[in-house]
C-alpha positions in Angstrom: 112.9 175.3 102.9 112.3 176.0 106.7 113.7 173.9 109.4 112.1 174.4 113.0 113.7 172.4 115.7 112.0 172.2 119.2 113.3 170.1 122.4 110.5 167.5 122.3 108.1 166.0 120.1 104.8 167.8 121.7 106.4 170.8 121.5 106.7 170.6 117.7 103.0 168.9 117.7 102.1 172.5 118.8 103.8 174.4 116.3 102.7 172.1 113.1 98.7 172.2 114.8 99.1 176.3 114.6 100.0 176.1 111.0 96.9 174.0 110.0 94.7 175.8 112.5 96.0 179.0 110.2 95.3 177.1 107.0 92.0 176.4 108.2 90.9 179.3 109.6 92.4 181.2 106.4 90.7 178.9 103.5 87.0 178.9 102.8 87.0 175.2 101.8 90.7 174.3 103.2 91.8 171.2 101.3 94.4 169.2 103.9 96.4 166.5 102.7 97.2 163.9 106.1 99.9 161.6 106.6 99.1 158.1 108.6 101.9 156.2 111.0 103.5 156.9 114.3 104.9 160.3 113.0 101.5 162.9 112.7 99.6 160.7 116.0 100.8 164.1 118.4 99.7 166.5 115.4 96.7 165.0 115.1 95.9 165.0 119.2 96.5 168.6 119.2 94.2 169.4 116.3 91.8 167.6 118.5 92.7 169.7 121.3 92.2 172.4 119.3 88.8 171.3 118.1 87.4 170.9 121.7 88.4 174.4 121.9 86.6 175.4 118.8 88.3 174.5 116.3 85.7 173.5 113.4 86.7 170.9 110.9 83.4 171.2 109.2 84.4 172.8 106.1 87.8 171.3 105.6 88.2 168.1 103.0 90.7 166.2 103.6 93.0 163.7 100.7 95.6 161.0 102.5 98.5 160.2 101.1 98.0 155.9 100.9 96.7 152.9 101.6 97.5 149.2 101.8 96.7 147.2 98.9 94.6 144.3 100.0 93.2 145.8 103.5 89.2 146.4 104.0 88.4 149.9 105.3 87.2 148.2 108.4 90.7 146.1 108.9 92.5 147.7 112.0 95.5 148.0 110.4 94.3 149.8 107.1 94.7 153.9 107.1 91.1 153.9 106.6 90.9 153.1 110.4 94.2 154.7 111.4 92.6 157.7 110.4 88.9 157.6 112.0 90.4 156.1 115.2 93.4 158.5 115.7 91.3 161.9 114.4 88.0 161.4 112.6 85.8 159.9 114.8 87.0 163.2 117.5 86.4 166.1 115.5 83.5 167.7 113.4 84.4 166.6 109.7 82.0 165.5 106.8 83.1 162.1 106.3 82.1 162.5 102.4 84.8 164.6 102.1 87.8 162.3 103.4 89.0 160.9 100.5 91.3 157.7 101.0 92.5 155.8 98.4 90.5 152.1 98.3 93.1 149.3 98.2 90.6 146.4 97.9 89.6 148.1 94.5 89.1 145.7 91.7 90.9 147.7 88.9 93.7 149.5 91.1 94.7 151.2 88.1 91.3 152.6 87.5 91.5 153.4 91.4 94.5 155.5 91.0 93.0 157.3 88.1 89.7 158.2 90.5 92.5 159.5 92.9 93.9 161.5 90.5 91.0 162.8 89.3 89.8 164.0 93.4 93.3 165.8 93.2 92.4 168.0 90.5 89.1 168.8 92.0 90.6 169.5 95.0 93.8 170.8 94.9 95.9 170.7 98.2 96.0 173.7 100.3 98.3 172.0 102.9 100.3 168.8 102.8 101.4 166.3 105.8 104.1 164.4 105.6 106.1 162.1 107.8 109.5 160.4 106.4 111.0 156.9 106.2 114.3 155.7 107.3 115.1 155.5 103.8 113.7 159.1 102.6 110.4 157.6 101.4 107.6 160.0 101.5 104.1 158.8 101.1 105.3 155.5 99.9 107.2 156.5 97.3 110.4 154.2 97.9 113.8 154.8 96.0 113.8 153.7 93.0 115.8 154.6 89.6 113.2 156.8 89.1 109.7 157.7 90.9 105.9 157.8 89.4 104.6 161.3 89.4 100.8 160.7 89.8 98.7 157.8 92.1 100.3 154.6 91.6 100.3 151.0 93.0 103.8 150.5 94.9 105.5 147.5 95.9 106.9 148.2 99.5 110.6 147.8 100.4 111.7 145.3 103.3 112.8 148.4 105.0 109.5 149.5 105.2 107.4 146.4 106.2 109.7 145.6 108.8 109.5 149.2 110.2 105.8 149.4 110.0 105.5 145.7 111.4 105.1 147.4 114.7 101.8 148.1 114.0 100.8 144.5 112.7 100.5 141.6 115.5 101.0 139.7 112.8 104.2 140.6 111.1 103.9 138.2 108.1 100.5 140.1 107.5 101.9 143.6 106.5 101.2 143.8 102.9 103.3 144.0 100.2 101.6 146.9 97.9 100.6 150.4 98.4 98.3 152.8 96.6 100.1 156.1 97.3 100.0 159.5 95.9 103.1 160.1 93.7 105.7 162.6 93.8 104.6 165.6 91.9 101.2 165.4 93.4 102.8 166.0 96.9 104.7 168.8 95.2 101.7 170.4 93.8 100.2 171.3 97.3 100.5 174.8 98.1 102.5 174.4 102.1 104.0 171.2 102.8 104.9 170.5 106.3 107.0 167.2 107.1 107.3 166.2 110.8 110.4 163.9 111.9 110.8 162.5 115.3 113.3 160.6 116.9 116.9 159.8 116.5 116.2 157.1 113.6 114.9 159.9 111.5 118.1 162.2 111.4 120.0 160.6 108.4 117.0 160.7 106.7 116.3 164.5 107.3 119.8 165.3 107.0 119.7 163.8 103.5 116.6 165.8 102.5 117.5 169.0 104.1 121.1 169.1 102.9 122.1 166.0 100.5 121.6 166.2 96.6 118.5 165.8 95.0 117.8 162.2 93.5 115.7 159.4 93.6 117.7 157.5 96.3 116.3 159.8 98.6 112.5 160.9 97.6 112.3 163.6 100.7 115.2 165.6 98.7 112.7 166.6 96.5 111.2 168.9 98.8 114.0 171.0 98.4 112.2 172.3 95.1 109.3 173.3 97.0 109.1 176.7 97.4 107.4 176.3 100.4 107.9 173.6 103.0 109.0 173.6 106.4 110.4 170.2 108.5 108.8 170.5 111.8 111.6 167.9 113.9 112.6 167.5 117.3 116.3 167.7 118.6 117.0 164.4 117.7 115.6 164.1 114.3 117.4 167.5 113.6 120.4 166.3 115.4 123.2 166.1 112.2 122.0 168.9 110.6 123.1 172.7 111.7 120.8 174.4 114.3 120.0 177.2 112.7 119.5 175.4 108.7 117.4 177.0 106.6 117.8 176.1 102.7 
């Protein structure tokens, strides 16, 4: 595990858009997985940057992490439209090959299996993440024990009241998630995870440096065998400047 600390939160933007443009650049048919919520919004500018300055995102498919169960596509507050507002509608990609998980789906069951089965087609070259207060990644909350594969999720309070910010409705954040489960984030090939802000730190600290367990589903990356938390001063701020596990 790498840790690269930077004074501000565009700085790091920077360095995390150079490791995808490298990914990209490097890969035929680069396969990104992309995180949605406050955390990746200055990673995603600076791809866009990048892509007025010739970056192409024409050959790259792209798998996200989750969706809200119950949101339409079209619903503002969906990932569906996170994602085309904040990156796809500015940059060159085939939208046939964004995958996002559909969380009006009938069967969501069946809808986790069709995820599933896009992530063995297309295994992931490089990963996004972002991290909860609580360690979640994706939305794999703590739990006793966490799914491996796609899986419907009920969300904790932590979570909807955190990503209430985003709702003008805060009674309106859903309840359930379709989110990719834990061993399909560890199967991509480089994971990066971006942290930002001084709310983040005991959760990176407890990832970076605490024991592995379910309490705390970012500790898993610590199996990875390649993974680098991209942070700012203050998300890195209780663990040791120069920590590399």
């Amino acid at each position: 595990m790498r840790v690269r600390r930077f004074c501000t939160e565009a700085m790091a933007a920077v360095y995390a858009a150079t490791l995808v443009e490298n990914v990209i650049v490097q890969k035929t048919s680069p396969v990104l997985g992309l995180a949605t919520g406050a955390t990746p919004k200055t990673l995603y500018r600076q791809l866009i940057d990048f892509h007025r300055q010739g970056l192409s995102f024409a050959q790259v498919t792209t798998i996200n992490l989750d969706e809200y169960v119950g949101l339409a596509k079209d619903n503002p507050n969906s990932y569906s439209a996170f994602m085309q507002r904040e990156l796809y509608d500015q940059i060159d990609i085939d939208l046939d090959h964004a995958h996002m998980p559909d969380g009006t789906a009938v069967d969501l069951e069946q809808e986790c299996a069709r995820y599933d089965a896009i992530l063995e087609v297309h295994p992931i070259d490089l990963q996004i993440l972002g991290i909860g207060r609580n360690g979640h990644i994706g939305f794999n909350e703590p739990d006793a024990s966490l799914r491996r594969r796609t899986h419907v999720v009920t969300l904790s309070d932590e979570t909807r009241v955190a990503n209430s910010r985003f709702f003008e409705d805060k009674s309106g954040v859903p309840r359930q998630a379709i989110t990719m489960g834990l061993e399909s984030i560890l199967r991509a090939k480089f994971i990066i995870l971006l942290a930002f802000g001084r709310e983040k730190a005991h959760a990176v600290r407890s990832a970076v440096a605490g024991d592995i367990s379910t309490k705390v589903p970012a500790s898993f990356l610590q199996m990875h065998p390649n993974v680098t938390f991209v942070l700012d001063d203050a998300a890195a701020s209780l663990i040791g400047r120069n920590a590399t596990v």
